[in-house]
TIKOL-733084 format. One record per atom (N, C-alpha, C): y, x, z; atom name; residue in three letters; chain. Coordinates in nm, 3 decimals. Example, Ala and Ser with C-alpha at 12.3 -4.5 7.8 and 13.67 -1.06 7.14 Angstrom:
% residues 2
-0.569  1.319  0.780  N  ala  A
-0.450  1.230  0.780  CA  ala  A
-0.330  1.320  0.780  C  ala  A
-0.225  1.285  0.708  N  ser  A
-0.106  1.367  0.714  CA  ser  A
0.003  1.290  0.787  C  ser  A
% end
This chain:
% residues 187
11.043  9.690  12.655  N  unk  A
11.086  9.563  12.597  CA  unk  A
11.067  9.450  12.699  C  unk  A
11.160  9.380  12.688  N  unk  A
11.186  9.243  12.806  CA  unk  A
11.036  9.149  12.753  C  unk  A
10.957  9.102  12.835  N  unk  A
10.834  8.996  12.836  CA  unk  A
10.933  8.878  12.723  C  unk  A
11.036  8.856  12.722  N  unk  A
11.075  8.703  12.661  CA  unk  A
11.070  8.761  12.482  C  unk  A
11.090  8.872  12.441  N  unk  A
11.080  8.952  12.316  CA  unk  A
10.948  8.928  12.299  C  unk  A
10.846  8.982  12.340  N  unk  A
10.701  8.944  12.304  CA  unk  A
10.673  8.833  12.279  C  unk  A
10.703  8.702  12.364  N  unk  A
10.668  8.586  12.304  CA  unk  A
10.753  8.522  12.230  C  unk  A
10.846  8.583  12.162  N  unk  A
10.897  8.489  12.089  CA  unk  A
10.784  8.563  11.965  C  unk  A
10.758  8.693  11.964  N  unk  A
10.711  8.729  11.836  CA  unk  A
10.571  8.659  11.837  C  unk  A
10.536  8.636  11.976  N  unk  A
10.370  8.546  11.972  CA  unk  A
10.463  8.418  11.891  C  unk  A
10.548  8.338  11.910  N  unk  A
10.577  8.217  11.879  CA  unk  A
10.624  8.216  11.717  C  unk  A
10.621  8.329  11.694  N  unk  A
10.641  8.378  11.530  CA  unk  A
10.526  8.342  11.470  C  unk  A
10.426  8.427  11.557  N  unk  A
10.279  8.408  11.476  CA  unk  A
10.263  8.241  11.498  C  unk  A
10.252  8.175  11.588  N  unk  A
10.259  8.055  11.581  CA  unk  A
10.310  7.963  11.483  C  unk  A
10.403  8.043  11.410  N  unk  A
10.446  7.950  11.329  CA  unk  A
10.371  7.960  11.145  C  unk  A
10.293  8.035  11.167  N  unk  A
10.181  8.004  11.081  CA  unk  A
10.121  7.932  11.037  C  unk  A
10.077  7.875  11.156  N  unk  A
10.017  7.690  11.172  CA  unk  A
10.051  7.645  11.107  C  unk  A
10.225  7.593  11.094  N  unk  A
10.310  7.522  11.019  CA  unk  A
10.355  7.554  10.881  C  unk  A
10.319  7.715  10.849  N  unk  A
10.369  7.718  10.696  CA  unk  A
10.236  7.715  10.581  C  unk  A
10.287  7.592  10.500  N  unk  A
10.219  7.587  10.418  CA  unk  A
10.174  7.671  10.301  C  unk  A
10.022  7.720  10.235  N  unk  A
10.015  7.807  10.125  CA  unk  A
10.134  7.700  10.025  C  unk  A
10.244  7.743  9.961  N  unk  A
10.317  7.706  9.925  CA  unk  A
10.278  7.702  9.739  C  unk  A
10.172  7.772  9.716  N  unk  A
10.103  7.792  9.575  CA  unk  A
10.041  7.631  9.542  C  unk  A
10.001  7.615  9.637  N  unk  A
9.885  7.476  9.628  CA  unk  A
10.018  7.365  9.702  C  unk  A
10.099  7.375  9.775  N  unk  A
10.191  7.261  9.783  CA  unk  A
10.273  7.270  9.664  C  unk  A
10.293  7.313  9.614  N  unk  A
10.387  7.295  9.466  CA  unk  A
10.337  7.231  9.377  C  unk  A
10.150  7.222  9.382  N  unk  A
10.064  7.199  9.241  CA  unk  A
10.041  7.056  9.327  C  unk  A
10.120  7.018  9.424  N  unk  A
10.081  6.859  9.434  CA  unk  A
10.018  6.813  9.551  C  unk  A
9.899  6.974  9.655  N  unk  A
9.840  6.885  9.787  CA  unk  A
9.910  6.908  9.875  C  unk  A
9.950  6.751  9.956  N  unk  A
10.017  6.757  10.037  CA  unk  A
10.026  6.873  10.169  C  unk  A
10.080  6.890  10.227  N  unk  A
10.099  6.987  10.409  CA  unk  A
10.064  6.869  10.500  C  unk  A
9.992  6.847  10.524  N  unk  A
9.993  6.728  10.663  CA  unk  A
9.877  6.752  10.727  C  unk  A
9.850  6.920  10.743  N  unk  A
9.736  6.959  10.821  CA  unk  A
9.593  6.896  10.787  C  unk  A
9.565  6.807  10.718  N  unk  A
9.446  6.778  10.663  CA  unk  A
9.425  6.805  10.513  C  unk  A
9.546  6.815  10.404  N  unk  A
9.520  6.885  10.316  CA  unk  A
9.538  7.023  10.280  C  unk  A
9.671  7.049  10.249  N  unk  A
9.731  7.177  10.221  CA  unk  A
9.684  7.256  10.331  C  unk  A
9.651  7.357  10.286  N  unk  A
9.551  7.488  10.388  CA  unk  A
9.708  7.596  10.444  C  unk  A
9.714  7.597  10.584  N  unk  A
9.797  7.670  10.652  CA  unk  A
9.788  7.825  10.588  C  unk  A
9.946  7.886  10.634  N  unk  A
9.860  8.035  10.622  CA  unk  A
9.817  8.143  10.732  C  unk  A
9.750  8.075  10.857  N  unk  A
9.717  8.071  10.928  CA  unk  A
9.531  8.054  10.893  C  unk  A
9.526  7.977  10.861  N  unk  A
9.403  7.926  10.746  CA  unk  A
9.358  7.995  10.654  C  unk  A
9.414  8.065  10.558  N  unk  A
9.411  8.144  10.497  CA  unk  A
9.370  8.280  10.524  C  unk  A
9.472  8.324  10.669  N  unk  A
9.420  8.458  10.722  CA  unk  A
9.306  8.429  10.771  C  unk  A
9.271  8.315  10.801  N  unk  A
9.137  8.340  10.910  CA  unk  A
8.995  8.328  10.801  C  unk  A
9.048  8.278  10.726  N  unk  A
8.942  8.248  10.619  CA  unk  A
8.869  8.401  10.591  C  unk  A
8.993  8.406  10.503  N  unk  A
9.024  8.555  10.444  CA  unk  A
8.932  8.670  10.560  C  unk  A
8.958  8.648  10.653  N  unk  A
8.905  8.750  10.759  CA  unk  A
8.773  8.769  10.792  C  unk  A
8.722  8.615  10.766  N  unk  A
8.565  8.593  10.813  CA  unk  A
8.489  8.634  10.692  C  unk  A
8.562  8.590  10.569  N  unk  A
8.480  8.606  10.470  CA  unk  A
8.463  8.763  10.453  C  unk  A
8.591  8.827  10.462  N  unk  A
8.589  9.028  10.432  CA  unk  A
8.495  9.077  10.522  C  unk  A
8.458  8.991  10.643  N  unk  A
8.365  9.078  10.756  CA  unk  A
8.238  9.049  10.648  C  unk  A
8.165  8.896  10.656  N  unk  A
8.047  8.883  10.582  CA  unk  A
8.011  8.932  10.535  C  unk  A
8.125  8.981  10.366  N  unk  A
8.118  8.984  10.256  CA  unk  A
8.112  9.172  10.259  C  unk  A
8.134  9.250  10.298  N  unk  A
8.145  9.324  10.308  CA  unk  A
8.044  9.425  10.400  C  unk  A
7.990  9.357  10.528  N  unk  A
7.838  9.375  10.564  CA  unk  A
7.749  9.370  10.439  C  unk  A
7.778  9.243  10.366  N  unk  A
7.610  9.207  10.270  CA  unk  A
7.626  9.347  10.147  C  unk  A
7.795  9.334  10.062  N  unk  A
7.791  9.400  9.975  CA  unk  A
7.901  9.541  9.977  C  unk  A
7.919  9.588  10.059  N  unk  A
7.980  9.664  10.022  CA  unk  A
7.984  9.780  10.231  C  unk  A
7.801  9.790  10.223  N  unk  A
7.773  9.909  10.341  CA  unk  A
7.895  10.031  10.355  C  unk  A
7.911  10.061  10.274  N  unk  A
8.012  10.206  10.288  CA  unk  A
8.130  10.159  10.340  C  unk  A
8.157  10.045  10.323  N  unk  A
8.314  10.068  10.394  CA  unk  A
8.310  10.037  10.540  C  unk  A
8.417  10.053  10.638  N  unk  A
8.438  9.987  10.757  CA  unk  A
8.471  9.835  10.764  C  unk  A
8.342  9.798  10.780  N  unk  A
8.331  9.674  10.771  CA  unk  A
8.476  9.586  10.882  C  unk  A
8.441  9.680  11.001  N  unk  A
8.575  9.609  11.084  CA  unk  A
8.660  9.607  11.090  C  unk  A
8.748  9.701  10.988  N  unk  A
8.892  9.724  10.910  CA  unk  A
8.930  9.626  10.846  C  unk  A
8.821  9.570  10.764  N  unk  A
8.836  9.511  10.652  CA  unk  A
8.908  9.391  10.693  C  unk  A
8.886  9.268  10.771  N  unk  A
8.951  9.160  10.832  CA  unk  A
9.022  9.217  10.928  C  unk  A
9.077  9.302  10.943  N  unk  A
9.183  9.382  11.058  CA  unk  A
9.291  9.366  10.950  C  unk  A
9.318  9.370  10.823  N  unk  A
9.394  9.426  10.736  CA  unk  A
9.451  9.310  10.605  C  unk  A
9.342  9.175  10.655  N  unk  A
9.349  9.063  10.604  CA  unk  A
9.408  8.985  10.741  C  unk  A
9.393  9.024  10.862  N  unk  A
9.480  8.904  10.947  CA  unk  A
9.598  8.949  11.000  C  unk  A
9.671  9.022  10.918  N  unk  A
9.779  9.101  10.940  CA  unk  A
9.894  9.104  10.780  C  unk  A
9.801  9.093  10.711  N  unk  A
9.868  9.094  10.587  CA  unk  A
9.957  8.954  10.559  C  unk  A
9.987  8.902  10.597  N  unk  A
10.076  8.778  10.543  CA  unk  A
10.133  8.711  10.689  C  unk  A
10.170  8.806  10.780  N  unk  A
10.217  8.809  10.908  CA  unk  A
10.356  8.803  10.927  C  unk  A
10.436  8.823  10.785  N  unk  A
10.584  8.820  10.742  CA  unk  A
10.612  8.684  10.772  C  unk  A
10.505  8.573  10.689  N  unk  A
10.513  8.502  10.645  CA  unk  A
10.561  8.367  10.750  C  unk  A
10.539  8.447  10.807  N  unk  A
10.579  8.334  11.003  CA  unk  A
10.740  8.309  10.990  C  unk  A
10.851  8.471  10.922  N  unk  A
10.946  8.429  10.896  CA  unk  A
11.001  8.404  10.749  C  unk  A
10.937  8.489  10.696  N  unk  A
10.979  8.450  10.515  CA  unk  A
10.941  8.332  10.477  C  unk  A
10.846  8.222  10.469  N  unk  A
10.754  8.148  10.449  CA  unk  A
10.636  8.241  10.322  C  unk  A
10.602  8.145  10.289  N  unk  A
10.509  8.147  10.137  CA  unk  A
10.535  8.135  10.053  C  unk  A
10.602  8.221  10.010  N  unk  A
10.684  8.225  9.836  CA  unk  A
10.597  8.257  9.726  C  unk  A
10.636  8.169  9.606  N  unk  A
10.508  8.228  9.546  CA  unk  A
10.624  8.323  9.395  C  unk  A
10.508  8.360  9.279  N  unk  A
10.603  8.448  9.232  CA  unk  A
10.717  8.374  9.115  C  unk  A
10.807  8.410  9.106  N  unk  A
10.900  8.369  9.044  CA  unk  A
11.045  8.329  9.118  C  unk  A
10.973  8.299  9.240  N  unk  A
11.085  8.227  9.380  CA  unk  A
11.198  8.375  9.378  C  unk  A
11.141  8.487  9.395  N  unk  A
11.253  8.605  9.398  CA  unk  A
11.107  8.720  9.339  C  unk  A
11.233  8.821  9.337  N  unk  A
11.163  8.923  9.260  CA  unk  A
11.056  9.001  9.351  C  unk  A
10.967  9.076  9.325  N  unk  A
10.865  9.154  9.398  CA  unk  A
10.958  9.265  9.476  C  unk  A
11.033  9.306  9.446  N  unk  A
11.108  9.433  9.536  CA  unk  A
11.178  9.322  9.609  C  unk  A
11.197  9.218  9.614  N  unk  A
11.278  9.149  9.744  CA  unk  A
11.203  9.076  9.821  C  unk  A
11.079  9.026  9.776  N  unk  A
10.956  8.986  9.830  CA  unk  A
10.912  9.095  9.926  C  unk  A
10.919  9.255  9.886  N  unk  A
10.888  9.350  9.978  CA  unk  A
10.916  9.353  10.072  C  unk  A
11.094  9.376  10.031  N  unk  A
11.207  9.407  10.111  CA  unk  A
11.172  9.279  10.269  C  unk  A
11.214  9.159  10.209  N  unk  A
11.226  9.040  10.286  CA  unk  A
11.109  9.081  10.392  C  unk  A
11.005  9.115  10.335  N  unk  A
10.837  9.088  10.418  CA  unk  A
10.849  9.203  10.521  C  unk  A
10.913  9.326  10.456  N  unk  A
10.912  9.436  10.584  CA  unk  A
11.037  9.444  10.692  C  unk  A
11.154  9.338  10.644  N  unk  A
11.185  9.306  10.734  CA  unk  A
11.181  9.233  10.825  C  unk  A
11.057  9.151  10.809  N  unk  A
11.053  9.022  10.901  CA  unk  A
10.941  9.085  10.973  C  unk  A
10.878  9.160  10.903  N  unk  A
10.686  9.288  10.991  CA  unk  A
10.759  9.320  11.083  C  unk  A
10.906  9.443  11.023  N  unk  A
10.949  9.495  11.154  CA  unk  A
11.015  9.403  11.281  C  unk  A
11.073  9.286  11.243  N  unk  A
11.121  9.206  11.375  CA  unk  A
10.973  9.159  11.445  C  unk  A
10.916  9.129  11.379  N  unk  A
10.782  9.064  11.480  CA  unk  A
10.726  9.181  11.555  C  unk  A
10.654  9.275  11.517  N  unk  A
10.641  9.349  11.590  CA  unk  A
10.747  9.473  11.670  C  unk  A
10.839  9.431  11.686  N  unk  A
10.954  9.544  11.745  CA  unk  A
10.921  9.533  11.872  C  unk  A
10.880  9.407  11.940  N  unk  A
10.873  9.443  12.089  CA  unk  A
10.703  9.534  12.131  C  unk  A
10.709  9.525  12.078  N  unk  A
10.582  9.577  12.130  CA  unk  A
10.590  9.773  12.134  C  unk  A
10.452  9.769  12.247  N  unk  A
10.550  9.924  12.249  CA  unk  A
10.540  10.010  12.111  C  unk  A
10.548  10.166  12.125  N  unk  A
10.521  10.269  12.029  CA  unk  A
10.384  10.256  11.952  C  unk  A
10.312  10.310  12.053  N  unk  A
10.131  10.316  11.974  CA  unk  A
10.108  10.156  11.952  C  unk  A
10.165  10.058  11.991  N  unk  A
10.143  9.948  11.897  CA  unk  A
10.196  9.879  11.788  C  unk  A
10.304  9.953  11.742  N  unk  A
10.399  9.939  11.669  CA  unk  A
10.342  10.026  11.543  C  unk  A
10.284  10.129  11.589  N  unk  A
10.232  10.220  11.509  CA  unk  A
10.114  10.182  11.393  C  unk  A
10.040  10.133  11.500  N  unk  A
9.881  10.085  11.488  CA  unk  A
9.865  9.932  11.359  C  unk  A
9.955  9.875  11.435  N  unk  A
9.994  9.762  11.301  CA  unk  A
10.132  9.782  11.203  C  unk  A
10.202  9.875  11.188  N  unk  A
10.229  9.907  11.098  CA  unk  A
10.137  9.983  10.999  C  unk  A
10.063  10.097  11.069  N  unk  A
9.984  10.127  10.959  CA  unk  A
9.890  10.012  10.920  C  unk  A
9.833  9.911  10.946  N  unk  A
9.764  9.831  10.911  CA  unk  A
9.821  9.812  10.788  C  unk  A
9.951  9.726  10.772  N  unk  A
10.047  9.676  10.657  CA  unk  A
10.072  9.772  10.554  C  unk  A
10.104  9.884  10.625  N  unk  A
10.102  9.957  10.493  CA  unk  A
9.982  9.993  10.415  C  unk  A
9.883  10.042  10.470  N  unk  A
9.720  10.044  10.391  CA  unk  A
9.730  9.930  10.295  C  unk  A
9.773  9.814  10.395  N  unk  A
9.706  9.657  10.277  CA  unk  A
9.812  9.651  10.134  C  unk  A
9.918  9.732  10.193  N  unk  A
10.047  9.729  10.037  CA  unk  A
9.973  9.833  10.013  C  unk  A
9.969  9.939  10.036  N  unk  A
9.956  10.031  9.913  CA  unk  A
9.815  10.028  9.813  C  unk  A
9.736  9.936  9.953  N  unk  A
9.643  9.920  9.820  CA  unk  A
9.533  10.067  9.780  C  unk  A
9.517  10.154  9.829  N  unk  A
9.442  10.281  9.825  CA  unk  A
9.346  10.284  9.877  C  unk  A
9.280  10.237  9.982  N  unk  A
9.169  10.251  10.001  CA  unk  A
9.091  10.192  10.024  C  unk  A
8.933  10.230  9.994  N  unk  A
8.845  10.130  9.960  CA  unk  A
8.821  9.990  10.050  C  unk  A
8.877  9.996  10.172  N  unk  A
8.888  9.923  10.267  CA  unk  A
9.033  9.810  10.185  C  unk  A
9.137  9.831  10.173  N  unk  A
9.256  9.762  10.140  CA  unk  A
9.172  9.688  9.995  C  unk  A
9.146  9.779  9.919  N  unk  A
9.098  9.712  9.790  CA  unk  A
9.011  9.589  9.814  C  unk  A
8.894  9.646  9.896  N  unk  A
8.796  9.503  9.962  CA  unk  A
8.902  9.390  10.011  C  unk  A
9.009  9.383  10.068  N  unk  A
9.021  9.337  10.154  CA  unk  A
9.168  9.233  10.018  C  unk  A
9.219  9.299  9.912  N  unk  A
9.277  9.236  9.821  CA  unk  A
9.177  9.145  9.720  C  unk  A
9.068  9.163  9.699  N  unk  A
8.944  9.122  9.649  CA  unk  A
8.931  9.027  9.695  C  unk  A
8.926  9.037  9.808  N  unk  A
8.878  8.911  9.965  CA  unk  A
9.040  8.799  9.889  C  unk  A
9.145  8.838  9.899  N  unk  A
9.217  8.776  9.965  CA  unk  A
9.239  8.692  9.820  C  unk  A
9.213  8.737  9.685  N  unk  A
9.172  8.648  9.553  CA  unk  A
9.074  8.592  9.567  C  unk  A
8.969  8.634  9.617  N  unk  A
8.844  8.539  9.577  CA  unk  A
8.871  8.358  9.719  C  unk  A
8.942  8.440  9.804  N  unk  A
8.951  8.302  9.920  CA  unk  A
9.042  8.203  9.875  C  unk  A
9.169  8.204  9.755  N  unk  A
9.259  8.132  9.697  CA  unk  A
9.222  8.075  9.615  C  unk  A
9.143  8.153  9.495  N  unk  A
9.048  8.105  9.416  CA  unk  A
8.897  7.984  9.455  C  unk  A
8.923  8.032  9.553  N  unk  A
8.757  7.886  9.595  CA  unk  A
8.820  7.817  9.638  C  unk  A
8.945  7.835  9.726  N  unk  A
9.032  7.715  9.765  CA  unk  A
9.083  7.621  9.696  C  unk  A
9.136  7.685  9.578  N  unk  A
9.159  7.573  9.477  CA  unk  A
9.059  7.493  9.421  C  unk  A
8.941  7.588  9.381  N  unk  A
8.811  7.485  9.312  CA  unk  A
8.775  7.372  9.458  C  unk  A
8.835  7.383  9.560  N  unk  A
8.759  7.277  9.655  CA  unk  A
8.903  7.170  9.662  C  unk  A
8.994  7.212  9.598  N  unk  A
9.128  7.105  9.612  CA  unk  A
9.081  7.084  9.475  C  unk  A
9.048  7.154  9.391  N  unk  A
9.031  7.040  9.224  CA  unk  A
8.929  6.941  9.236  C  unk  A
8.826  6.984  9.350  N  unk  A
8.711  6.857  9.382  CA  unk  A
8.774  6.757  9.437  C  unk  A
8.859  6.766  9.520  N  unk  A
8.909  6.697  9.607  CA  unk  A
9.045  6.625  9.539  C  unk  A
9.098  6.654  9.441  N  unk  A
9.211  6.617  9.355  CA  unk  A
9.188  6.649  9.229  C  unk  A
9.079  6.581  9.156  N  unk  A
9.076  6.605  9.026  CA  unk  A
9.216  6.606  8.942  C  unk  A
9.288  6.489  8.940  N  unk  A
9.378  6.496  8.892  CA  unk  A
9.498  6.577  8.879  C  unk  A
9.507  6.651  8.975  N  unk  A
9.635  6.786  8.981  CA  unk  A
9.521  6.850  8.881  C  unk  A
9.439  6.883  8.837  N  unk  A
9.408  6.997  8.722  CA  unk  A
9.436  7.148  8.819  C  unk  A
9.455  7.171  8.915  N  unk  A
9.468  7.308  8.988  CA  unk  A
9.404  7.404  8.957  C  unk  A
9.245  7.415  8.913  N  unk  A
9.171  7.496  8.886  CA  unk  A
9.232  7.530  8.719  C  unk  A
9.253  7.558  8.689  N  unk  A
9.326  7.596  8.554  CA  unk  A
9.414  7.700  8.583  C  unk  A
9.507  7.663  8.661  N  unk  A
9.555  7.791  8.725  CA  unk  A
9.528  7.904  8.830  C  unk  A
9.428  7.824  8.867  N  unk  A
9.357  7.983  8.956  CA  unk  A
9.227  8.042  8.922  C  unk  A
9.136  7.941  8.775  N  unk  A
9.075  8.017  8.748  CA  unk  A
9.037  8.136  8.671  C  unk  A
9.180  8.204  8.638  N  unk  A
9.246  8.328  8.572  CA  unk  A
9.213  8.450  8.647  C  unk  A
9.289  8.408  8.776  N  unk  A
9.267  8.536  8.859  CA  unk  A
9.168  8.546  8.942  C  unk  A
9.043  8.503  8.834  N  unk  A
8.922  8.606  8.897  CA  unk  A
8.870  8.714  8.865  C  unk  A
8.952  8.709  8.721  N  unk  A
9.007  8.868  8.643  CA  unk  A
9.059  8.972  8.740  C  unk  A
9.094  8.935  8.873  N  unk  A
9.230  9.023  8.934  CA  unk  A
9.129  9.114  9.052  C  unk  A
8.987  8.992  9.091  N  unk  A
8.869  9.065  9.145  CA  unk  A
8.808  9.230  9.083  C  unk  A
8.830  9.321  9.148  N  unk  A
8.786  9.438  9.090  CA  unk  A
8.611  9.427  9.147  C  unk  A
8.585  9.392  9.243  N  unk  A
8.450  9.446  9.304  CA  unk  A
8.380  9.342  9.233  C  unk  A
8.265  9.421  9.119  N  unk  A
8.197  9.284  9.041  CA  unk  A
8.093  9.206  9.144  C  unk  A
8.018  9.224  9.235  N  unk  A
7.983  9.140  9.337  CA  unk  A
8.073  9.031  9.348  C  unk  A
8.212  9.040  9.391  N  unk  A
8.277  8.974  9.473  CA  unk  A
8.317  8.838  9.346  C  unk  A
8.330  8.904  9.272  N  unk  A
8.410  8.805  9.123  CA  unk  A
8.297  8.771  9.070  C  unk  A
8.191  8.787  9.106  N  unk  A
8.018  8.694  9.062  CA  unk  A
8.042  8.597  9.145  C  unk  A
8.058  8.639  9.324  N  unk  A
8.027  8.517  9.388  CA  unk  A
8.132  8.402  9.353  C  unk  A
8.280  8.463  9.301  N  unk  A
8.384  8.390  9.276  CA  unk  A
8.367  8.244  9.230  C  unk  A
8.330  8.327  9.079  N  unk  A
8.298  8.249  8.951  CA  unk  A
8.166  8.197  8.958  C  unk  A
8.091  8.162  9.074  N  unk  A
7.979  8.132  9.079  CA  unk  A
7.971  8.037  9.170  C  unk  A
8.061  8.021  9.266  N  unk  A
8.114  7.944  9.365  CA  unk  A
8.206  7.867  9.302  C  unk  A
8.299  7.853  9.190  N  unk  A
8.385  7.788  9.180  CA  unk  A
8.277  7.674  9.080  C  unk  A
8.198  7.749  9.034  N  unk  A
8.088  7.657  8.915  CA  unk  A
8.034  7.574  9.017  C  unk  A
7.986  7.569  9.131  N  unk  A
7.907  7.543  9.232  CA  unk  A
7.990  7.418  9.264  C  unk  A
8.097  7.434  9.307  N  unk  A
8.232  7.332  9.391  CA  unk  A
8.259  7.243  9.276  C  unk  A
8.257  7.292  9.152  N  unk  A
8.320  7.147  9.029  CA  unk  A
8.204  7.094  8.938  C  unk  A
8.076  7.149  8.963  N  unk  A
7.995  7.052  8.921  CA  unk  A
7.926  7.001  8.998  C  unk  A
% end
């Protein structure tokens, strides 16, 4: 693959920076890099917290998978943006996301093409105890995000809608610290 193919797909990831979690710009906080949280932001969040969180509570898994599989998972999103649900259906949400996985990573060679595709697929299918941690992770980091934009914007009411899906937390550790952290941030 020609060197100018690689960086445009680096300049893909770059464009992360710029796309807004589009869940929390709809409910009202602005994108102007000091409110609305990038999804760039998100992955990295997401990443630090699955390493922590996953050392303290959850020894058996590969702890260093775990944010391998969270800063890769919403890597579409450089060209799809941040759709949230209702925008199009989940089989075109797929569709859209694995076609934009496969353009970003196409230049790159075989065994790396390989290596982060399987990443993406583990985190969709969702099977193993590593992906599960790492979907856990990626509710409980949206969920505190909002309780720190409802501190920060009482008036959007935001926490109302994300404090549902802490139901969606399977690992009861993780949906203690959730719901224990979000009590923490609004009183």
């Amino acid at each position: 693959m020609k060197l100018t193919d690689i960086i445009n797909s680096i300049l893909y990831i770059y464009q992360l920076e710029q796309t807004p979690r589009s869940g929390y710009e709809k409910r009202g906080i602005p994108f102007n890099q000091k409110d609305c949280e990038s999804v760039t932001e998100h992955i990295g969040t997401g990443a630090i917290l699955s390493y922590l969180l996953a050392l303290e509570y959850a020894p058996a898994l590969d702890a260093k998978r775990v944010p391998l599989l969270l800063l890769f998972h919403d890597v579409p999103e450089a060209i799809t943006k941040d759709r949230t649900p209702g925008e199009i259906t989940p089989d075109q949400k797929k569709e859209s996301e694995a076609l934009a996985y496969a353009k970003i990573i196409a230049p790159f060679s075989r065994l790396g093409k390989e290596k982060l595709s399987l990443l993406h697929e583990e985190y969709l299918a969702n099977q193993t105890p590593e992906a599960q941690f790492a979907h856990d992770i990626d509710v409980l980091q949206r969920c505190i995000r909002a309780g720190i934009y409802f501190k920060e914007h009482p008036e959007l009411n935001i926490l109302q809608e994300f404090f549902p899906e802490t139901a969606l937390i399977k690992n009861h550790k993780l949906q203690e610290i959730c719901i224990n952290a979000l009590t923490q941030i609004t009183h």
